[in-house]
GUMAR-84382 format. One record per residue (C-alpha): residue number from 1; residue in three letters; chain; x, y, z. Coordinates in pm, 1 decimal, decimal comma. Example, Ala and Ser with C-alpha at 12.3 -4.5 7.8 and 13.67 -1.06 7.14 Angstrom:
REC   pos   code   unit         px         py         pz
REC     1    ala      A     1230,0     -450,0      780,0
REC     2    ser      A     1367,0     -106,0      714,0
//
This chain:
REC   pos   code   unit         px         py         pz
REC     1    unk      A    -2521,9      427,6     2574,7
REC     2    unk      A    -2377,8      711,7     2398,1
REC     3    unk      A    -2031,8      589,7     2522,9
REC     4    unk      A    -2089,8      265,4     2382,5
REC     5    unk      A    -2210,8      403,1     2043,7
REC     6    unk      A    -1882,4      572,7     2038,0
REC     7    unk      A    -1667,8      315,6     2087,3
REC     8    unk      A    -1832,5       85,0     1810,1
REC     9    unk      A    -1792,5      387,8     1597,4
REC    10    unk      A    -1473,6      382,9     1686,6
REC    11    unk      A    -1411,3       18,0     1575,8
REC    12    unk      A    -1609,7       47,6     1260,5
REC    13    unk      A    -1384,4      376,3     1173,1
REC    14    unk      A    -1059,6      117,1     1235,3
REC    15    unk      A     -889,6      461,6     1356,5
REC    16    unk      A     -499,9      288,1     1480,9
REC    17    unk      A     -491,3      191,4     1102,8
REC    18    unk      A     -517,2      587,1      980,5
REC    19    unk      A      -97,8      545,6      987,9
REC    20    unk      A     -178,1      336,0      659,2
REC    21    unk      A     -281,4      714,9      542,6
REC    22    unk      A      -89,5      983,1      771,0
REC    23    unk      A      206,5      817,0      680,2
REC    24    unk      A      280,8      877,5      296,3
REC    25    unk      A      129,5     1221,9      321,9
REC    26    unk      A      424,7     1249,7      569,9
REC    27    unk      A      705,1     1129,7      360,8
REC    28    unk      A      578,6     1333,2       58,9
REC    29    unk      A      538,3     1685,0      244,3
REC    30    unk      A      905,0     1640,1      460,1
REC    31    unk      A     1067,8     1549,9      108,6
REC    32    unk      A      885,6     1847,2      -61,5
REC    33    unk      A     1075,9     2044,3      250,3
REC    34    unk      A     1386,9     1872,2      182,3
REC    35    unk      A     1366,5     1973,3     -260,3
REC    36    unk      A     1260,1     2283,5     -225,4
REC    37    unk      A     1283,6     2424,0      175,0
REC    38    unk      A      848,5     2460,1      142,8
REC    39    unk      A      603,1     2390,0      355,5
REC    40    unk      A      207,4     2529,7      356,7
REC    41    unk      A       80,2     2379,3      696,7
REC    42    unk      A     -321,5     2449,2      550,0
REC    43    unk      A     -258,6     2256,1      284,1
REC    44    unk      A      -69,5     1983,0      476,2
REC    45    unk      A     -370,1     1982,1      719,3
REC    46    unk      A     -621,1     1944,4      431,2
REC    47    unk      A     -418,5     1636,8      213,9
REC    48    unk      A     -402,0     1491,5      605,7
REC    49    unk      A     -805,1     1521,2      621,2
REC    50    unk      A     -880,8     1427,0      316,9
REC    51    unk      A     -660,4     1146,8      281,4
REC    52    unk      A     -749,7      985,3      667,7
REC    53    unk      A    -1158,3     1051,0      575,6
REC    54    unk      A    -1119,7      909,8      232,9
REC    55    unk      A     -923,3      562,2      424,0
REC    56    unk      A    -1228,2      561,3      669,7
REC    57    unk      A    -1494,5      549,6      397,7
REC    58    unk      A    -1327,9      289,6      184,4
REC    59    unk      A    -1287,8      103,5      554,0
REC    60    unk      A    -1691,3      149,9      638,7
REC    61    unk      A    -1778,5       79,1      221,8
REC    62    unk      A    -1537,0     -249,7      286,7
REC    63    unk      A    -1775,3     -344,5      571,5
REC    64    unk      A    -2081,3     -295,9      392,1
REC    65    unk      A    -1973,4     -501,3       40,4
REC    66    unk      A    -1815,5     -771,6      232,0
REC    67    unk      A    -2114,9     -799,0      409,9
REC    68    unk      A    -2362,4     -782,5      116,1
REC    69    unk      A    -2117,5    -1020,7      -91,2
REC    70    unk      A    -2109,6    -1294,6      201,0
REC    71    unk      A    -1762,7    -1271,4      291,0
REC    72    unk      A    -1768,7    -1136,8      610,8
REC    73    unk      A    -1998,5    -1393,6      745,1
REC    74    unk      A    -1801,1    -1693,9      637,0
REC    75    unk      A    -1527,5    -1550,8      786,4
REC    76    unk      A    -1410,0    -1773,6     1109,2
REC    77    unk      A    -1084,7    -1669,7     1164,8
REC    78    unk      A    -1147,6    -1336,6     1238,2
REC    79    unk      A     -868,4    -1130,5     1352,6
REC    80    unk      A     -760,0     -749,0     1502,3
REC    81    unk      A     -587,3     -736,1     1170,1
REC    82    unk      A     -855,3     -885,1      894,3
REC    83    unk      A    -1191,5    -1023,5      845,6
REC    84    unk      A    -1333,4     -646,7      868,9
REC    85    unk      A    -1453,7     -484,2     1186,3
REC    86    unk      A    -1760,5     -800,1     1199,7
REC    87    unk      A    -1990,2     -522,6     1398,3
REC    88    unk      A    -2260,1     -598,4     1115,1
REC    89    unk      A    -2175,8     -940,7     1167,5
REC    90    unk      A    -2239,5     -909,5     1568,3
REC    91    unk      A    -2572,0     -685,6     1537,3
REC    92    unk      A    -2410,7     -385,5     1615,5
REC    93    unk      A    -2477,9     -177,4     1338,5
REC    94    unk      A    -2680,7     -197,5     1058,5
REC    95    unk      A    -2562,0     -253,8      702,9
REC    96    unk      A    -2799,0       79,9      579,5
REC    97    unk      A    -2606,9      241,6      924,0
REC    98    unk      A    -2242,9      171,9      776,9
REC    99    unk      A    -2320,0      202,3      417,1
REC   100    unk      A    -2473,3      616,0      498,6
REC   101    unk      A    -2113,6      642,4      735,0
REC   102    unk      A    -1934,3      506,0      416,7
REC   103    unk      A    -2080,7      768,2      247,0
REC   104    unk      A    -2055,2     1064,5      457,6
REC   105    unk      A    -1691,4      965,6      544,1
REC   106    unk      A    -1596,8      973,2      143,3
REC   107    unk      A    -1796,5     1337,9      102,6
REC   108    unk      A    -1614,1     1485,1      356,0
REC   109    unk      A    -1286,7     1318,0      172,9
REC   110    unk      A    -1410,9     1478,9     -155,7
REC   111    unk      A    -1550,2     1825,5        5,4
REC   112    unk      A    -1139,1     1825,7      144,2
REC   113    unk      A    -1065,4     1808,2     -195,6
REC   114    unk      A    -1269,7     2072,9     -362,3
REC   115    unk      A    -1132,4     2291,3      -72,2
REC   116    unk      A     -770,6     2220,0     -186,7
REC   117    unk      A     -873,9     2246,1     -585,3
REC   118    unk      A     -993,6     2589,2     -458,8
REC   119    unk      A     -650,5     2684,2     -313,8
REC   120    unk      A     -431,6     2542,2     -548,4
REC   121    unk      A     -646,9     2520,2     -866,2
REC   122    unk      A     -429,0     2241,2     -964,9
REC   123    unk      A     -588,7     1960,0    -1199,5
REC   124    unk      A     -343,8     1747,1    -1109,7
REC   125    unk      A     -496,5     1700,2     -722,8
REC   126    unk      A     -798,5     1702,5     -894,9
REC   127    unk      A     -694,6     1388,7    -1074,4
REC   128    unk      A     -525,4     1235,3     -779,3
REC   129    unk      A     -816,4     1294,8     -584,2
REC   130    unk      A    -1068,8     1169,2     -779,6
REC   131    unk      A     -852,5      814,5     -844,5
REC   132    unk      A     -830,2      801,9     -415,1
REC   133    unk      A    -1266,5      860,6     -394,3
REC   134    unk      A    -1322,7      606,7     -645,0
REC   135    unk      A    -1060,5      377,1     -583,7
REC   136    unk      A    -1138,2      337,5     -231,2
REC   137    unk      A    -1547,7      282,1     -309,1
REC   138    unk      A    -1515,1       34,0     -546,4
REC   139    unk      A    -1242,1     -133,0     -401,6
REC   140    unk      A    -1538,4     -394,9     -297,2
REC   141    unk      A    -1832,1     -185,8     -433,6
REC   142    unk      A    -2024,8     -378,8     -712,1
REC   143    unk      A    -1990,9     -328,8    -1013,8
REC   144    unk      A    -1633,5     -316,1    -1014,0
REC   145    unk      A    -1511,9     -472,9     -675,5
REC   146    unk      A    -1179,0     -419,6     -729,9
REC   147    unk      A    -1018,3     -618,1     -392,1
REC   148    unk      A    -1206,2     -946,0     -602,3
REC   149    unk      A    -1015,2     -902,1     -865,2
REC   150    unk      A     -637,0    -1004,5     -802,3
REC   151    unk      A     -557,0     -637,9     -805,3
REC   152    unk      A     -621,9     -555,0     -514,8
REC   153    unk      A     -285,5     -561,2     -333,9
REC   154    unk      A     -141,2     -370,1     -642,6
REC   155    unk      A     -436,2     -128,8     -607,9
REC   156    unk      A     -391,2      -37,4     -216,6
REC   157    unk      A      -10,4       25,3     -361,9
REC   158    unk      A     -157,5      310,0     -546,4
REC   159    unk      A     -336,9      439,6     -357,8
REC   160    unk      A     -139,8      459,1       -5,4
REC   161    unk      A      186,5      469,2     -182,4
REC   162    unk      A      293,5      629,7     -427,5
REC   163    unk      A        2,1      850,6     -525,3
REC   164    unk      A      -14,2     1032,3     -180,3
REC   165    unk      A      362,0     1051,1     -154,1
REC   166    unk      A      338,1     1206,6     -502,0
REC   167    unk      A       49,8     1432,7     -424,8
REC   168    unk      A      178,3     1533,8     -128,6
REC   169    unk      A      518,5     1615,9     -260,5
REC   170    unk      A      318,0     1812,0     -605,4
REC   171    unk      A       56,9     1970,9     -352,6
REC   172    unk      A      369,6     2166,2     -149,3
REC   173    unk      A      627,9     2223,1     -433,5
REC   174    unk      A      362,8     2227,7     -763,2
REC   175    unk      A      627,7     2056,0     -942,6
REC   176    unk      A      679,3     1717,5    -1154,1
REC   177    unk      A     1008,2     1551,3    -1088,8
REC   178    unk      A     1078,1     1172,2    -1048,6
REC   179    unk      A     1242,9     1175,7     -711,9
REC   180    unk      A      880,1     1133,8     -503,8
REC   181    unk      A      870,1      794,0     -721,0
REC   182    unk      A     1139,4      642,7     -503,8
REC   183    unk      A     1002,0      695,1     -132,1
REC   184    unk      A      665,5      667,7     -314,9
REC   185    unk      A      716,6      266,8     -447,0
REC   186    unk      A      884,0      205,3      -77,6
REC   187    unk      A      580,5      304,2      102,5
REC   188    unk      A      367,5      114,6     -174,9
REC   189    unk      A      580,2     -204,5      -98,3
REC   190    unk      A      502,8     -151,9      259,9
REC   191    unk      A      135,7     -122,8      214,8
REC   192    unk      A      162,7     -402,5       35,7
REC   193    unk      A      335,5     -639,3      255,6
REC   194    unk      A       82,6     -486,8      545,3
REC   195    unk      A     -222,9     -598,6      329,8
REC   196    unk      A      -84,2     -939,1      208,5
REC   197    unk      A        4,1    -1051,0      572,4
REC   198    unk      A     -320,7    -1000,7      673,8
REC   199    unk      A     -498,1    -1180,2      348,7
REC   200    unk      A     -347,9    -1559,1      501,0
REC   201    unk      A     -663,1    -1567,5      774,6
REC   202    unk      A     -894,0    -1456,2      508,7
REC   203    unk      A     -840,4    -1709,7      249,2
REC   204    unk      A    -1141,2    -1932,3      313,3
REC   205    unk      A    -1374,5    -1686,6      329,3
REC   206    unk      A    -1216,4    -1485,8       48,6
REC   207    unk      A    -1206,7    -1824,2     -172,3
REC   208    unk      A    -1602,5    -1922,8      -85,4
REC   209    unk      A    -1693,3    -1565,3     -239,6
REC   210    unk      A    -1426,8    -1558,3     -521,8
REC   211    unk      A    -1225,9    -1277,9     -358,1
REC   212    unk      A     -917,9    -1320,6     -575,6
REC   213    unk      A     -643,8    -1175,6     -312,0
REC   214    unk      A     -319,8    -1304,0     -401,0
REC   215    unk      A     -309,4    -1563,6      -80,0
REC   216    unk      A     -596,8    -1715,7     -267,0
REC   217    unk      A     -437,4    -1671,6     -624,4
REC   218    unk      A     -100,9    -1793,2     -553,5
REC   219    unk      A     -136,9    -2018,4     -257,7
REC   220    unk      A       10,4    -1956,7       85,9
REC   221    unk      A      386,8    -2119,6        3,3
REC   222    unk      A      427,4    -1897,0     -265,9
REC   223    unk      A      279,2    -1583,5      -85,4
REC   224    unk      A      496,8    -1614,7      188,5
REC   225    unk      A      816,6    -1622,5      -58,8
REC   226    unk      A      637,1    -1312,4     -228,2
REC   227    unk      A      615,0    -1153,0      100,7
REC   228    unk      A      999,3    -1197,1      140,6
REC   229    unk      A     1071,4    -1029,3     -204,1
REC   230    unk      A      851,2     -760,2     -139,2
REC   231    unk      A     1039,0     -662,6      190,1
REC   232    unk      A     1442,9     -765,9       57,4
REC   233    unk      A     1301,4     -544,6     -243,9
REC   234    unk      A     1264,1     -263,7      -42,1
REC   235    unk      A     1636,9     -214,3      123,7
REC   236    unk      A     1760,7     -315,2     -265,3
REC   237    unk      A     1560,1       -3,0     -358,7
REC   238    unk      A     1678,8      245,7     -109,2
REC   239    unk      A     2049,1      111,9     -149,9
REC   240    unk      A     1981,4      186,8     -529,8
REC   241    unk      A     1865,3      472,1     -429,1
REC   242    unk      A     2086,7      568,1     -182,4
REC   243    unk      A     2400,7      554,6     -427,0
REC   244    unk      A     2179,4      759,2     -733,9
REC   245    unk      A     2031,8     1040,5     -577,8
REC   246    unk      A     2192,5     1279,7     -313,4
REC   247    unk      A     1836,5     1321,6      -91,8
REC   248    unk      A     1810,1      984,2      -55,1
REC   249    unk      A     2098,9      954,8      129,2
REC   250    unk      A     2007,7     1033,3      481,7
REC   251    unk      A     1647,1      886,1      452,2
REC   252    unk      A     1775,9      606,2      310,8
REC   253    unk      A     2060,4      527,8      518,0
REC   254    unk      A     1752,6      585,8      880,9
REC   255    unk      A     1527,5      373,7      650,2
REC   256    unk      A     1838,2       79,4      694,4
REC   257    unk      A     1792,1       78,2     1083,7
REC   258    unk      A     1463,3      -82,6     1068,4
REC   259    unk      A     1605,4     -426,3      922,6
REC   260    unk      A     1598,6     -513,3     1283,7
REC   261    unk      A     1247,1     -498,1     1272,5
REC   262    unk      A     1221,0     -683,0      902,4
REC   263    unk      A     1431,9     -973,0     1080,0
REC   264    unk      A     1178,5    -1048,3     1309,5
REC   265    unk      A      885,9    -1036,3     1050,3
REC   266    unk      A     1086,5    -1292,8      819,1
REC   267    unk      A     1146,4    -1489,0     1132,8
REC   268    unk      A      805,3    -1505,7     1218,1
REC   269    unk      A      703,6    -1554,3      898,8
REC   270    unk      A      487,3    -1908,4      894,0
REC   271    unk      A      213,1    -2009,8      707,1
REC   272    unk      A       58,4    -2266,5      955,0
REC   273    unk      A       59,8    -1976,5     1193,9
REC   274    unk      A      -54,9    -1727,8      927,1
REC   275    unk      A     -351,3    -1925,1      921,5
REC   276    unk      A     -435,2    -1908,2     1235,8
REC   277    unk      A     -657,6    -1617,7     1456,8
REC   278    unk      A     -415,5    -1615,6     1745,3
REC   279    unk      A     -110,2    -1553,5     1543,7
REC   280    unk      A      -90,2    -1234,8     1499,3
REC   281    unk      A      305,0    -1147,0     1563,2
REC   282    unk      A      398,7    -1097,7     1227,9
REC   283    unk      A       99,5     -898,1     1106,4
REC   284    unk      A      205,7     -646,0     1435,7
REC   285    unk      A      567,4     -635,8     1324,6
REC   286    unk      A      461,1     -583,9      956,4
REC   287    unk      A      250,2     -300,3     1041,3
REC   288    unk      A      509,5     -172,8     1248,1
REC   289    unk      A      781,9     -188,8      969,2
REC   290    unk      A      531,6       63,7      757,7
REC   291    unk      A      520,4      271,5     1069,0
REC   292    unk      A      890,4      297,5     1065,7
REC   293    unk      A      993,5      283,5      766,3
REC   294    unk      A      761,3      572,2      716,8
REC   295    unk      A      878,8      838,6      984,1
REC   296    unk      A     1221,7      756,0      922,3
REC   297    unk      A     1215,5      867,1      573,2
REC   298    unk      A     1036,7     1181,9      641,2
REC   299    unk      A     1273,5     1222,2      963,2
REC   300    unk      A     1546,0     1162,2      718,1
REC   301    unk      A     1377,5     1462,3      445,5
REC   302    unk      A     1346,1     1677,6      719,7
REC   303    unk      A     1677,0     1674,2      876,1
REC   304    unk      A     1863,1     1677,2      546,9
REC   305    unk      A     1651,2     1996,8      468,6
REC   306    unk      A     1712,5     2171,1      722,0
//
């Protein structure tokens, strides 16, 4: 029993997606080595915690509200990918169970970042912090619900992009530049393309309970063409990037080998299988290009640092 207890834990928690997290906390610390040759392995450890228990609260809170709001359990096309973890849904937990996890998941997030406040007695974390414990709460927490709102794709951005590349880079080097912006907005678009893929077997559901996602706002024709900007938009922005700023060069030039991999998304890239629970190809290849993309910009920071 305690085995099995585990496991749904496990599933609730949605622990393979903690890359979504790991990942930009990654790219900011190896550029902060590449800037400025630093790196303070505590308070890598800590953004790493605080970050990965703040992205399993928002997942357990996402559970709970989408349960409460009905959209979970209009949800038929349930996939690995989307249509939440459905262990409400199944009897597996109960919704006062995951809403209690939600909560203890986000104070451990927040105690993280008192501890790092502590260290670095930097108002800037502070700030950055804060926006990560309330953004991922109400991203579906009433009153605000922000996932219903048609912002939410811009919102995950934020928060998985370029404010933990930013914080991560600020947290090692304490310093403002514009540089963590450009790996930053890359790993935003990412996000973003990882979130929007899997919004096509929601749309129903999301629709029936007003969840404005932009599948539902646009329609799926014009999502898929937004999905294809997205992703072209991110080698235009590394090129760009590539020819303006010297550090970009050898991330940005490892970041180029995964167009391989964004090939085979565009090619699998179909709404009428989009829409359906079996196809999940392109969400696995999308998740995959954030993956990549990811390590080999900080393998490209580290290596041009040291």
């Amino acid at each position: 029993m305690k085995n099995s207890k585990l496991v749904i834990w496990f599933q609730e928690l949605r622990v393979p997606f903690f890359t979504a997290s790991v990942i930009p906390v990654l790219v900011g610390t190896a550029l902060a080595y590449s800037a400025a040759n630093v790196f303070h392995p505590v308070l890598f450890i800590l953004a790493v915690l605080g970050i990965v228990a703040l992205h399993a609260g928002a997942n357990i809170a996402n559970d709970y509200f989408d349960h409460t709001s009905g959209n979970d359990w209009l949800n038929k096309n349930v996939t690995p990918f989307s249509g939440g973890s459905q262990l409400i849904q199944q009897g597996l937990l109960s919704p006062k169970s995951v809403l209690i996890a939600a909560w203890i998941a986000l104070s451990i997030g927040g105690l993280t970042g008192i501890i790092i406040l502590l260290l670095t007695k930097s108002f800037f974390i502070l700030a950055l912090g804060i926006a990560g414990l309330l953004g991922g709460y109400f991203y579906t927490a009433s009153p605000v619900r922000l996932g219903y709102r048609g912002i939410g794709e811009l919102i995950i951005g934020l928060l998985f992009g370029v404010l933990p590349v930013y914080g991560s880079y600020y947290l090692q080097t304490r310093t403002i530049d514009f540089v963590p912006l450009v790996p930053g907005i890359i790993v935003a678009m990412l996000i973003f393309l990882v979130i929007l893929v899997n919004e096509f077997p929601d749309a129903p559901a999301d629709s029936a309970v007003n969840k404005k996602t932009l599948v539902v706002v646009l329609g799926d024709k014009p999502a898929v063409w937004s999905y294809r900007a997205v992703l072209l938009a991110t080698y235009c922005v590394i090129i760009v990037a590539i020819l303006i700023f010297k550090i970009m060069v050898f991330p940005g030039l490892l970041y180029l080998t995964t167009l391989p991999l964004a090939v085979l998304a565009l090619k699998s890239l179909n709404c009428d299988v989009l829409q359906k629970s079996g196809g999940h190809t392109v969400n696995k290849l999308t998740i995959l290009l954030h993956l990549a993309g990811g390590v080999m910009l900080s393998l490209g920071f580290l290596l041009s640092g040291s």
